[in-house]
N, CA, C and O of each residue as an XYZ file, in Angstrom:
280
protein
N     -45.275     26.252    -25.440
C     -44.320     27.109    -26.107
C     -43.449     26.279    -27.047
O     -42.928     25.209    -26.730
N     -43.337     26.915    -28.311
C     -42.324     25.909    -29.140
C     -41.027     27.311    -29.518
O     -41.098     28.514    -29.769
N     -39.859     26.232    -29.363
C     -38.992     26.866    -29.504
C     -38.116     26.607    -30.815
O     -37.748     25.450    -31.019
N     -37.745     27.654    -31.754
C     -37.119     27.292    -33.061
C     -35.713     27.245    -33.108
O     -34.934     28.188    -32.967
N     -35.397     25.765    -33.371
C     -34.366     24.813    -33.044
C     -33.580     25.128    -34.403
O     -32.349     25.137    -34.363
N     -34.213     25.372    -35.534
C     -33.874     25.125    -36.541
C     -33.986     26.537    -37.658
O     -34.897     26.652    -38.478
N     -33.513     26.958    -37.584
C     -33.499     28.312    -38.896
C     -32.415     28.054    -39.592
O     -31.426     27.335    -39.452
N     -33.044     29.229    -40.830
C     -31.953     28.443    -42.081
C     -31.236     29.563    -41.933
O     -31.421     30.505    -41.163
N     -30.090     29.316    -43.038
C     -28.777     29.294    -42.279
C     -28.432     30.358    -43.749
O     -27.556     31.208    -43.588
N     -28.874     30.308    -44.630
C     -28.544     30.643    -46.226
C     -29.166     32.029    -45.821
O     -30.295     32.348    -45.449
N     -28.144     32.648    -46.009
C     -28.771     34.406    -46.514
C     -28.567     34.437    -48.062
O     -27.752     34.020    -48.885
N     -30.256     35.471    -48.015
C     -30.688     35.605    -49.190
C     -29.915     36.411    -50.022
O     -29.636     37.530    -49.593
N     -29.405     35.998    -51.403
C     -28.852     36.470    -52.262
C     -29.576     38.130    -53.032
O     -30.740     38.529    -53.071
N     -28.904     38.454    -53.301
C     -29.213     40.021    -53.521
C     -29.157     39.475    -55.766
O     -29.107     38.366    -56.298
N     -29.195     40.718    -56.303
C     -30.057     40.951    -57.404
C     -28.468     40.311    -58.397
O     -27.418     40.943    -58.282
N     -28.531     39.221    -59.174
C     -27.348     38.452    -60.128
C     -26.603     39.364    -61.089
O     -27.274     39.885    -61.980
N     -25.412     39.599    -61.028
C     -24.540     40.319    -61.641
C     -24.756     40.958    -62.650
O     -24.503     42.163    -62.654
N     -25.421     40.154    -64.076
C     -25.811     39.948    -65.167
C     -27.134     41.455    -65.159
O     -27.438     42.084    -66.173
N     -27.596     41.666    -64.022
C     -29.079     42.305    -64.250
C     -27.829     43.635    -64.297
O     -27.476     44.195    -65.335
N     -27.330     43.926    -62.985
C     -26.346     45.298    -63.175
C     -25.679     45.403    -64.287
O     -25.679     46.459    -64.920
N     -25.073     44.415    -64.649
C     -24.349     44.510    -66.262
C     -25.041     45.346    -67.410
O     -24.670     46.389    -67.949
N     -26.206     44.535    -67.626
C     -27.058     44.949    -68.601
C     -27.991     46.281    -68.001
O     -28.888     46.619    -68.773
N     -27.920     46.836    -67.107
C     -28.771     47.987    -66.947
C     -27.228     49.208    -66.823
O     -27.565     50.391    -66.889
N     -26.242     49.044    -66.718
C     -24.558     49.878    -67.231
C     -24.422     49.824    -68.531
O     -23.869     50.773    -69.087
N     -24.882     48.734    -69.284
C     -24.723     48.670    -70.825
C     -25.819     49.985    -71.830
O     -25.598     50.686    -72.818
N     -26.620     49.848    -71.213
C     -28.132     50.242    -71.351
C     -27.948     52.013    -71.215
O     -28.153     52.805    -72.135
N     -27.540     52.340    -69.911
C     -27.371     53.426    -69.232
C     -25.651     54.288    -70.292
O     -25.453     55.456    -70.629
N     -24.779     53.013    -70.485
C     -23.765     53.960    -71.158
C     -24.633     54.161    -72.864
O     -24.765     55.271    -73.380
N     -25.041     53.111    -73.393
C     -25.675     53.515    -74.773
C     -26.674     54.634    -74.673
O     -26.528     55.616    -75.401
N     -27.653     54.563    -73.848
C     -28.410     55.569    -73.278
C     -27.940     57.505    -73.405
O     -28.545     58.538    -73.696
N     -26.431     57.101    -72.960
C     -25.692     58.185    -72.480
C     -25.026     58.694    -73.671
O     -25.073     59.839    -74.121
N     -24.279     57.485    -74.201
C     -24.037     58.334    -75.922
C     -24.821     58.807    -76.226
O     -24.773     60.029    -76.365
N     -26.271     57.901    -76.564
C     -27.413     58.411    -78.054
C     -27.791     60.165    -77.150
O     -27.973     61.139    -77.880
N     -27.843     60.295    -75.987
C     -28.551     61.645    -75.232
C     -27.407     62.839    -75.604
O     -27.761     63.986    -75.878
N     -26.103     62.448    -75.580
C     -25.167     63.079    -75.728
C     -24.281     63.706    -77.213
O     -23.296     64.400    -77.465
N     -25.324     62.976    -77.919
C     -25.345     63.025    -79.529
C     -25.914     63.865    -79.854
O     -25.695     64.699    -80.732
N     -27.064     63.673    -78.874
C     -28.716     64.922    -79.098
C     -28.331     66.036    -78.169
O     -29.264     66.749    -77.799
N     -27.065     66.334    -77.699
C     -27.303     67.494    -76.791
C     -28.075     67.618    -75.594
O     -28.357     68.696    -75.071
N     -28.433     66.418    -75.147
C     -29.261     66.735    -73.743
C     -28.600     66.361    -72.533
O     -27.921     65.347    -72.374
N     -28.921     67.523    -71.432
C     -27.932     67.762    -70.366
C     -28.517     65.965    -69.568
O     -28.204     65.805    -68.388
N     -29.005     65.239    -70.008
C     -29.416     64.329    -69.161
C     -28.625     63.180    -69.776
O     -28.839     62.019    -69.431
N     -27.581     63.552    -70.817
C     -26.987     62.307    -70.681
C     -25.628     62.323    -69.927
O     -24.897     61.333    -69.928
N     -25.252     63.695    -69.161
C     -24.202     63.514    -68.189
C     -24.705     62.587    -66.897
O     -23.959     61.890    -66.210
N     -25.978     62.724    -66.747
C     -26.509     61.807    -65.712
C     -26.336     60.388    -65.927
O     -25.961     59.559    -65.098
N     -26.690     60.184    -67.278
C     -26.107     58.311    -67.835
C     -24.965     57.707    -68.001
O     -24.684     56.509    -67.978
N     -23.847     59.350    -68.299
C     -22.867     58.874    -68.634
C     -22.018     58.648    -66.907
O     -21.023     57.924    -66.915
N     -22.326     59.090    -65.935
C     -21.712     59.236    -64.637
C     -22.449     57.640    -63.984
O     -21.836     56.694    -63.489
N     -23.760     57.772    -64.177
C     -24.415     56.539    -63.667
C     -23.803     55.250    -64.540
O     -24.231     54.351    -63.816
N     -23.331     54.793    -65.247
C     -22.701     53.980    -65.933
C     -21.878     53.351    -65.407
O     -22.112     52.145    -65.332
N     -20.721     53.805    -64.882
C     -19.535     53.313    -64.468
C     -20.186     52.746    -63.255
O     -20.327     51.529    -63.370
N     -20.529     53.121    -62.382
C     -21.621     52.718    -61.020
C     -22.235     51.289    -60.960
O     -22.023     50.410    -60.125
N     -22.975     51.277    -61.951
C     -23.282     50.178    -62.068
C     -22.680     48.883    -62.720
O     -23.105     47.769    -62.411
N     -21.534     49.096    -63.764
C     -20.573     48.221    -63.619
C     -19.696     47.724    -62.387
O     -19.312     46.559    -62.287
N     -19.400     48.786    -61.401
C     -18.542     48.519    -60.263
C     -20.066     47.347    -59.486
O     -19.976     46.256    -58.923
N     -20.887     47.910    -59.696
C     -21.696     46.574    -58.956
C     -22.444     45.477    -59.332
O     -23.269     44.673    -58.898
N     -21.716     45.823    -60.472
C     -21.804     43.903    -61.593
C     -20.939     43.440    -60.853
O     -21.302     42.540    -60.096
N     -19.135     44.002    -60.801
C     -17.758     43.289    -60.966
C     -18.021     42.872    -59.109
O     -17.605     41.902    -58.473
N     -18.874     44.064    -58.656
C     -18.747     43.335    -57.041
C     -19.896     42.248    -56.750
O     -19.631     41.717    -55.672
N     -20.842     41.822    -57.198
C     -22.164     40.635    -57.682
C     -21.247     39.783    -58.025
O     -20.872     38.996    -57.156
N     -20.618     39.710    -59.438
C     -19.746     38.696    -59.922
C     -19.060     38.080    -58.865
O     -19.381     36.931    -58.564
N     -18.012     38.758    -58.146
C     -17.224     38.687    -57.375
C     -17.518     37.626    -56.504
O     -16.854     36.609    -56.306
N     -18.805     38.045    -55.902
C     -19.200     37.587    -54.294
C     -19.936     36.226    -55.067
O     -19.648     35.201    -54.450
N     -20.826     35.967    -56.278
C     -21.121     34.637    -56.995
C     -19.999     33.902    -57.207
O     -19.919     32.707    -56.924
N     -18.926     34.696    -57.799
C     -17.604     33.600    -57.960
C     -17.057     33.376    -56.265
O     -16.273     32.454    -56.040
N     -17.429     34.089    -55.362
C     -16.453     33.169    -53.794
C     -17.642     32.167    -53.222
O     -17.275     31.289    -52.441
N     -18.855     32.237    -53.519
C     -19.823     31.383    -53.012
C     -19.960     29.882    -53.853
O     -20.317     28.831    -53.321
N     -19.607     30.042    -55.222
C     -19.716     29.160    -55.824
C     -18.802     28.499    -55.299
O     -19.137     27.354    -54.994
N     -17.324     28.907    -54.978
C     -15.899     28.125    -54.985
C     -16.321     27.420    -53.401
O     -15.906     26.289    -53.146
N     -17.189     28.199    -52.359
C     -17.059     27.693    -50.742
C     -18.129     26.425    -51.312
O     -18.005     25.431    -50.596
N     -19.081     26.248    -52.362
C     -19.799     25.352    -52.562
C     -19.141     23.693    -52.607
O     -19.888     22.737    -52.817
């Protein structure tokens, strides 16, 4: 029987700030150009937008306290 003495210790990081940023950037331009054209689907871009900035600023967040415990 072998017994594991040793596991790592690093939990895996989730998806880098930068990707949510740019898919809120995407989603609010998205949401104007749909909302220009009259289509009921850019209230869906324009609501999904803000969303995904709040989980850039919370990505950012948790990269800026890991970097500083580094």
């Amino acid at each position: 029987m072998s017994s594991q003495t040793h596991t790592p210790s690093k939990k895996k990081r989730g998806i880098p700030w930068y990707v949510y940023f740019a898919g809120s950037t995407v989603y609010t331009a998205l949401g104007g150009w749909l909302a220009a054209e009259g289509s009921l689907l850019a209230i869906i871009c324009i609501f999904s937008a803000p969303i995904g900035f709040f989980y850039a600023w919370r990505a950012w967040k948790e990269e800026k306290h890991h970097r500083g415990r580094a």
